[in-house]
C-alpha positions as CSV (number, residue, x, y, z in Angstrom):
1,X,128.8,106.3,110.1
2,X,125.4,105.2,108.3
3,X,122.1,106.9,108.9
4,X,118.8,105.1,110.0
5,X,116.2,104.6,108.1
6,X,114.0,108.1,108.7
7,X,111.8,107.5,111.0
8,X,107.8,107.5,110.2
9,X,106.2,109.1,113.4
10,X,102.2,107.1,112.5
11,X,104.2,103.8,112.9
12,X,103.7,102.3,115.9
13,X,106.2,100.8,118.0
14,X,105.5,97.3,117.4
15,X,105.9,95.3,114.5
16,X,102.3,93.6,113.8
17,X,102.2,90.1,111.5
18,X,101.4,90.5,108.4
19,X,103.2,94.6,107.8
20,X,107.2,94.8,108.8
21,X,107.6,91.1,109.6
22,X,106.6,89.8,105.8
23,X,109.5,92.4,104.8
24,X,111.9,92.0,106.9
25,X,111.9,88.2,106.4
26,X,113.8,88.4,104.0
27,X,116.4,91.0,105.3
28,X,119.9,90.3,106.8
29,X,120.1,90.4,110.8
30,X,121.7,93.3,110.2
31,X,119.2,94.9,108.2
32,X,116.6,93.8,110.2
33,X,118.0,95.8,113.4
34,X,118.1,98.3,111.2
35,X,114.9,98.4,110.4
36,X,113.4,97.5,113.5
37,X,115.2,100.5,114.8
38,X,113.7,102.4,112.4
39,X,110.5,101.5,113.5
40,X,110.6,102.4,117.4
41,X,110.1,105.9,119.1
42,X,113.6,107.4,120.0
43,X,115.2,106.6,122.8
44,X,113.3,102.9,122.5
45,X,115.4,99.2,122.1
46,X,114.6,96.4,120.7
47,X,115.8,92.8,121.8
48,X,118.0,90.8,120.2
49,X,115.3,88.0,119.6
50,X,113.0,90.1,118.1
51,X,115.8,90.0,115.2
52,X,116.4,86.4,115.0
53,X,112.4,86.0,115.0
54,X,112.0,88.5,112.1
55,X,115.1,86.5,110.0
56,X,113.7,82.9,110.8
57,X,112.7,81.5,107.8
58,X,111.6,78.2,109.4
59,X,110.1,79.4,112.9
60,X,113.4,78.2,114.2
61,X,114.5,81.5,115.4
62,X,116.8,80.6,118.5
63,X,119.5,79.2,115.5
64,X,119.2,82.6,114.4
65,X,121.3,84.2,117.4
66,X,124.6,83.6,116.7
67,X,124.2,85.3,113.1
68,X,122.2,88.4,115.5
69,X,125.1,88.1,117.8
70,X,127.7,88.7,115.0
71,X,125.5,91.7,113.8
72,X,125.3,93.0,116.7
73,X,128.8,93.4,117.5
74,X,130.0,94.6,114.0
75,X,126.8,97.4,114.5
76,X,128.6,98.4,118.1
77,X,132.0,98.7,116.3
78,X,131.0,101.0,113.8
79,X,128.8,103.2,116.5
80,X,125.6,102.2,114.4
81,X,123.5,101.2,117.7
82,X,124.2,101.2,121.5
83,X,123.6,98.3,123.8
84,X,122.3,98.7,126.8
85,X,120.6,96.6,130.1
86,X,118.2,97.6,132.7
87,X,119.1,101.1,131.7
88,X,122.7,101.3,132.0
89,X,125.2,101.2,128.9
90,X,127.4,98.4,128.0
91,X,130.8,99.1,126.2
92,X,129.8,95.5,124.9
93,X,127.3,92.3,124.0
94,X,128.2,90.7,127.2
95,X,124.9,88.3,128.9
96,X,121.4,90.2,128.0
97,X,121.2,93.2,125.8
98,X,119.0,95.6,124.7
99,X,120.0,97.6,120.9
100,X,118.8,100.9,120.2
101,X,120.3,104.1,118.6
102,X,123.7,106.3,119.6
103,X,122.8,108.9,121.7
């Protein structure tokens, strides 16, 4: 299984304009869950549109989804990240999602 990114602990949470989002522009949606991850305290999510707006090249980020979608689930198969709602676990993407790290 592949390792996140180490974690740097004086990062905050969010991802501010102008730092991560310039980088990860240019990433894949799968590298940009990635790093996102990467980027939150454990234990935190991050929502699938927060991908497709850091992969948008155009502003257009809702066309982004599917290709987030498809991330996503190929992430899940390969026990990269967890999804999750409200709390609870879900064995799949199925209606809203959150994405954060295996337990």
């Amino acid at each position: 299984m592949p390792k996140l990114p180490r974690i740097d602990p004086t990062c905050p949470d969010a991802v501010r304009p102008g730092t991560l989002q310039k980088t990860i522009a240019a990433m894949t949606a799968r590298d940009a869950t990635l790093a996102l991850l990467a980027k939150r305290a454990p234990g935190a999510t991050v929502c699938p549109s927060e991908v497709a707006r850091a992969v948008a090249t155009d502003g257009d980020w809702r066309s982004e989804m599917p290709t987030v979608h498809d991330a996503v689930d190929q992430l899940v198969d390969e026990g990269v990240i967890r999804l999750s709602w409200k709390g609870q676990a879900l064995p799949t993407r199925a209606g809203p999602y959150r994405i954060g790290r295996p337990d």
